[in-house]
C-alpha positions, 0 to 999 in steps of 0.5 A, a space after each residue: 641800263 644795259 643795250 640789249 640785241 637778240 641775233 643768231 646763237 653765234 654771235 650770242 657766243 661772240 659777244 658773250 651776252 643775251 640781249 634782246 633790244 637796244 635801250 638807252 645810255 647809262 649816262 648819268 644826267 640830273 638836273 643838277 649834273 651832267 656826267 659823260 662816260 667815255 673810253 681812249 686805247 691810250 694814254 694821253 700826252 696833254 703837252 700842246 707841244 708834244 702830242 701827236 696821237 688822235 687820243 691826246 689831240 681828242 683830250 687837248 682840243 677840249 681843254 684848251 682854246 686857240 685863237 679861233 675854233 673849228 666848227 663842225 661844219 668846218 668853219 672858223 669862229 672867234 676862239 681867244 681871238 675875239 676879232 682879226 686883222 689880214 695885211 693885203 698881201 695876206 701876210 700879217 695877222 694882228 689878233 685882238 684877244 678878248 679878256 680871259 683867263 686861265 683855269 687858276 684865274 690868272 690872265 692869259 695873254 698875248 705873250 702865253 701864245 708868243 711863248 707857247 709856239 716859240 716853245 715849239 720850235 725851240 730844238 731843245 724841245 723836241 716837238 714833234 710838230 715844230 714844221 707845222 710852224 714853218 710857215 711863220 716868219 724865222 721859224 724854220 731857221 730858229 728851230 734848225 739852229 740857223 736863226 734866233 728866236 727873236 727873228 720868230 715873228 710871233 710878237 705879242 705887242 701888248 697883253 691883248 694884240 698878238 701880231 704874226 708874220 707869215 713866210 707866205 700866204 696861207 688861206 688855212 692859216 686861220 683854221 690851224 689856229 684853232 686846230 694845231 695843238 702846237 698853236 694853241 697858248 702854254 702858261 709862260 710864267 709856270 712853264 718856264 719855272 716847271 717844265 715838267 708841267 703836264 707829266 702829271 698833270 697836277 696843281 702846276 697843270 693849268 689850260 685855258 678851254 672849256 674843260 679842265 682836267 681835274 683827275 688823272 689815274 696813269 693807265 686807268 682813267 682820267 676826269 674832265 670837269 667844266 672850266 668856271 673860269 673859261 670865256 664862254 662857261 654859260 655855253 658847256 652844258 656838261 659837268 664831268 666826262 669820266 674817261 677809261 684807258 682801255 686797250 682792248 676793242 672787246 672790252 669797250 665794246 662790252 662796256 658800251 653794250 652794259 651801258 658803261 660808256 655813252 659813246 663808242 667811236 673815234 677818237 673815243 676808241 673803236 668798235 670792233 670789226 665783230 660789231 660793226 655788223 650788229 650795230 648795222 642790223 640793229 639801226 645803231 651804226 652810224 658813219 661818218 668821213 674822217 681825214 685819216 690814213 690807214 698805211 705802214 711806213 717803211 723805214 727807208 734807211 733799213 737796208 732792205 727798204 732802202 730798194 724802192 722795187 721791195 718797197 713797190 712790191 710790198 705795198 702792190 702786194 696787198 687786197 685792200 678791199 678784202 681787208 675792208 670786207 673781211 677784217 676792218 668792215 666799215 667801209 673804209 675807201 682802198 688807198 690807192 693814192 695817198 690824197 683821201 676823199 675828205 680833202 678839199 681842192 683835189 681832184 677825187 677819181 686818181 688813183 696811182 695803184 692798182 689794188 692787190 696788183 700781185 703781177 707787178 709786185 713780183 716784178 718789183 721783188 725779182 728787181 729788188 732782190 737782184 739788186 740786193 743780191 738776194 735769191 730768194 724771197 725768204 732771204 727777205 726777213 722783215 719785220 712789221 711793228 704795231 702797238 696793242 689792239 685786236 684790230 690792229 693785230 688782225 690788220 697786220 696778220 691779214 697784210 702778212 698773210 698776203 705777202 708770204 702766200 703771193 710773194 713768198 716773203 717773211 714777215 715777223 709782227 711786233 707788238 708793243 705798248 702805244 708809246 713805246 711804238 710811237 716813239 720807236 717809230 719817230 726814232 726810226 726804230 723799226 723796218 715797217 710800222 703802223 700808223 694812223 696818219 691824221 691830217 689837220 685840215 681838210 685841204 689837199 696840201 695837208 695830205 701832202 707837206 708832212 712828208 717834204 722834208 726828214 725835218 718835219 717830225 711827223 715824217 716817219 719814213 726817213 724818206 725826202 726828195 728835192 723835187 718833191 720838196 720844191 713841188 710843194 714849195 712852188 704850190 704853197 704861194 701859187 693863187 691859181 687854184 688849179 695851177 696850185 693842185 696840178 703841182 700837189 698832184 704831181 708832188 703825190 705822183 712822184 710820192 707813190 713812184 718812190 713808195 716810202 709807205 704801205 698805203 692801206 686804207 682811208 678811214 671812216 668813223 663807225 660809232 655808236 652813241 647813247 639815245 640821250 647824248 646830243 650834238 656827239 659829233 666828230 668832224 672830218 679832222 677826228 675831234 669832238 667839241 664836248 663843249 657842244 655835248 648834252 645829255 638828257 
């Protein structure tokens, strides 16, 4: 059944059909059968150890089960771990597993986590999130060549009992056991046989949450059905979610309004900023906080990067809330800090920069330039990197227009293919690059630690500093709360003094959802528990 909207004749052109009101979704839902029909921009990479993008982590944290898992309230419910014990010096956590299996029926065990975060650290692996798991006794040694794996104090004491020792005491620490992928169990007897395991996602693929993946066409759609042989089975109510690959916004758009796709919005793609105000008049728009960041980094090895003055001129040198008004149009809150509004324990009325501060950036560029021994500001060729969408493409031609008509600077955009950007960006492949930087948990240093050290994978900036270092050091054993965010506010401080990013924006999920999908909600992190998910 097609959603139907009567407007005005241009935004009748626009969207390229005639409604006249909205109905409800096409979602295929009997008595017998529960399908949800879902779209992603990319494809997903459904290693646990490897995934960094919000569309996979979508996929991943629906298909597999950690210790505990995240509710939508933001609270920690048992997960694999059905009870858990916390030394008094808060550095010991002894999780007692319940019995449970793997999508094959073969049991999970303790040592399918043991392995599975050792994995992550292991260097020939490569994961992008091995610093996640620093805060783990030997961790960081192993996975910097200095230690042995056997010092990594993830030990599974027998089949049902998993002990972990921490560097420090870490409140969240629960909380990333149901969030991080990297901590999430990998199924040790296939995995060490076949590591190429989740290439393809075939008969080898096996995962332990309430869905399984039983279908996957590369670059078209993949189909998630319910896990018989998860924990807690009786509980998912849907029986299928078909997913599309769909890089453009227009087409998804398309297809929710034809009654396609049951839900429209992050992590299961995006509205288009054309949209946002038809689904507002129409009473369809929703929104909701989200802890993500809309920024480029700026490869600060490059040459003309390397000058913080260029750098504090580019990032200056932009209106972000014309951005917000004109292009992005969901409300999304102007960064000017890199601290967003969903964090927890930070003070929220701090702001660094001044938004579109043109006088101050052409300071910062007559300073750069002499130092680079440049002339003139079309000396300055630059190049900006993005991956394939029309929002993303409008973003960086509303930035690039900003900066040739207020600081007479050059900047050519790249587009590519999600995954070819995403690696040339964790190769330091590019000059500026977009990302949407999203956070694993709510507090305040979550914001802050990806960025202490150019060993952390998702630090795309080549950028490190050793006071900055030390500060979020200092505040990860500090107990006196306020003491703790003074130090994480200083470290942000001298953050946006040495300017490594183009802060841009923080984001807000707009989404749309069928009138017969229940309990479709995203939590501030960016993930939907499907497992809560019915239709009628």
């Amino acid at each position: 059944m097609k959603r139907k909207i009567a407007y005005g004749v241009s935004l009748l052109v626009l969207i390229g059909f005639v409604f006249s009101i909205f109905t409800s979704a096409k979602t295929t839902a009997t008595e017998s059968e529960q399908i949800l029909n879902l779209a992603t921009a990319n494809e997903p990479v459904v290693d646990p150890g490897l995934a960094t993008d919000k569309n996979s982590v979508a996929l991943i944290a629906n298909i597999f089960d950690g210790l505990t898992r995240p509710t939508i309230e933001g609270d920690v419910e048992q997960g694999v771990a059905q009870s858990w014990d916390v030394s008094q010096d808060q550095l010991t956590y002894t999780f007692h597993l319940r019995e449970s299996n793997w999508s094959d029926g073969t049991p999970l065990t303790a040592s399918d986590f043991e392995y599975g975060w050792k994995r992550v650290l292991n260097p020939e692996v490569a994961s992008p999130g091995a610093g996640e798991l620093y805060i783990i006794e030997g961790a960081e040694a192993y996975h910097q060549g200095e230690g042995a794996v056997e010092e990594v104090q993830v030990v599974a004491v027998d089949n049902l009992t998993l002990e972990v020792t921490l560097t420090e005491p870490m409140p969240q620490f629960l909380e990333l056991t149901g969030r991080l992928p990297e901590l999430y169990p990998i199924p040790e007897l296939i995995v060490t046989q076949h590591p190429e395991w989740a290439q393809d996602a075939g008969e080898l693929f096996i995962n332990n949450g309430p869905f399984m993946l039983s279908e996957w066409n590369h670059q078209s759609d993949y189909t998630i059905e319910k896990n018989p042989n998860y924990w807690d089975s009786d509980t998912v109510r849907l029986d299928k979610v078909h997913v599309q690959v769909v890089e453009s916004m227009t087409t998804a758009n398309t297809m929710y309004l034809n009654g396609d796709l049951d839900y429209l919005g992050m992590p299961f793609h995006t509205i288009s900023p054309e949209m946002i105000d038809i689904y507002k008049e129409s009473g369809d728009l929703n929104m909701s906080d989200m802890a993500a960041f809309y920024n480029y980094a700026m490869n600060t090895n490059d040459p003309h990067l390397s000058n913080v003055n260029i750098r504090k001129a580019l990032a200056l040198a932009v209106d972000r809330q014309g951005l917000i008004a004109n292009v992005t149009k969901a409300n999304q809150t102007a960064a000017l800090r890199i601290v967003g509004p969903t964090a927890t324990n930070a003070t929220q009325d701090v702001a660094y920069i001044e938004d579109a501060d043109y006088d101050q950036a052409r300071n910062h560029l007559e300073k750069g330039l002499e130092e680079l021994g440049l002339s003139e500001p079309s000396e300055l060729q630059l190049s900006m990197s993005t991956n394939v969408s029309e929002e993303h493409s409008a973003v960086a031609q509303f930035v690039q227009a900003g900066w040739k008509e207020e600081l007479g600077i050059n900047v050519e955009i790249e587009t590519t293919e999600f995954q070819v950007h995403l690696s040339n960006m964790s190769e330091l492949n590019y000059q500026l690059g977009r990302r949407g930087e999203g956070y694993e948990y709510s507090d305040i240093a979550s914001f802050l630690e990806q960025y202490y050290s150019t060993n952390n994978g998702r630090n795309h900036t080549g950028w490190e500093d050793e006071n900055y270092h030390q500060l979020v050091e200092k505040a990860r054993v500090e107990t006196d709360l306020e003491k703790r965010e003074d130090l994480l506010l200083e470290a942000e401080a001298l953050f946006v003094d040495a300017m490594p990013i183009v802060p841009l924006y923080f984001y807000t999920n707009a989404f749309v959802v069928g009138g017969n999908v229940h309990n479709m909600e995203m939590d501030t992190i960016g993930v939907i528990q499907l497992k809560d998910v019915y239709v009628e």
